[in-house]
N, C-alpha and C positions, 0 to 999 in steps of 0.2 A: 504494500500500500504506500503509496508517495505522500507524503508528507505536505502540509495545505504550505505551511511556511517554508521548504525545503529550501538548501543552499542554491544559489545559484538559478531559481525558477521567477525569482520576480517578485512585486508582492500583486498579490488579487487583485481581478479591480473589482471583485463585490464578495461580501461573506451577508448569507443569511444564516441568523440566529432565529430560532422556533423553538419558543420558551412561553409556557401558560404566565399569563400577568400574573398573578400571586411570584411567581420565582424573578420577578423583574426589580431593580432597585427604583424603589421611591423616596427621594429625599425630603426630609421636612428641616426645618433651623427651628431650632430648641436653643433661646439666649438662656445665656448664665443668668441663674437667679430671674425666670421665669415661672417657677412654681408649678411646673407643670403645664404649664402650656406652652402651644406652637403653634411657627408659620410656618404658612405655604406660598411663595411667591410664583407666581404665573407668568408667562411673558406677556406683554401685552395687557397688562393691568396696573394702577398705579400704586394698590396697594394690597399687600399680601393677606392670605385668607387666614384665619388666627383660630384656634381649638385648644380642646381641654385632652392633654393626654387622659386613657382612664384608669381604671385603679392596676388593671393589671399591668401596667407602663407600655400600654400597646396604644399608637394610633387610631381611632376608630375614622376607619379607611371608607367603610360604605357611606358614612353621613358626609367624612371628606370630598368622595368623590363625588356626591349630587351634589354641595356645594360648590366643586369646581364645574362641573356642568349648567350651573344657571349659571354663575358667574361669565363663565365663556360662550353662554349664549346657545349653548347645542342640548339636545334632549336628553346624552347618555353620556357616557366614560368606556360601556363595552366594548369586549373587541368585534374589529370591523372585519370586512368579508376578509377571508382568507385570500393570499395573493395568487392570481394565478401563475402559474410555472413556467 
């Protein structure tokens, strides 16, 4: 099997990653002495969306995510059609 990075072959011109959303990185900024809570800065908005970590120091990612969906103006956050090949 040849190696995607192999010496001497180049580098790609495209890598697809197919990864269920739960295993994708979501960042949130959690300021020092914030008490538990965080933001979520969007591009394209002036000011970042703010939440309550909850007891178990987990994000609550569903209510996250409908907030960032009105915010941006579209009706979901799902994933969208699969790409074709």
């Amino acid at each position: 099997m040849r190696s995607l990075f192999g010496r001497g072959e180049g580098a790609p011109a495209r890598l697809d990653l197919h990864q269920r959303p739960e295993t994708l990185h979501f960042a949130v900024e959690i300021p020092e002495g914030s008490g538990g809570t965080f933001t979520k800065a969007l591009r394209g908005l002036p000011d970042p969306l703010a939440g309550t970590i909850g007891p178990d120091r987990r994000v609550p990612i569903t209510d996250l995510a409908t907030r960032m969906a009105t915010a941006l103006g579209v009706p979901s956050l799902g994933p969208g059609p699969s790409p074709s090949r």
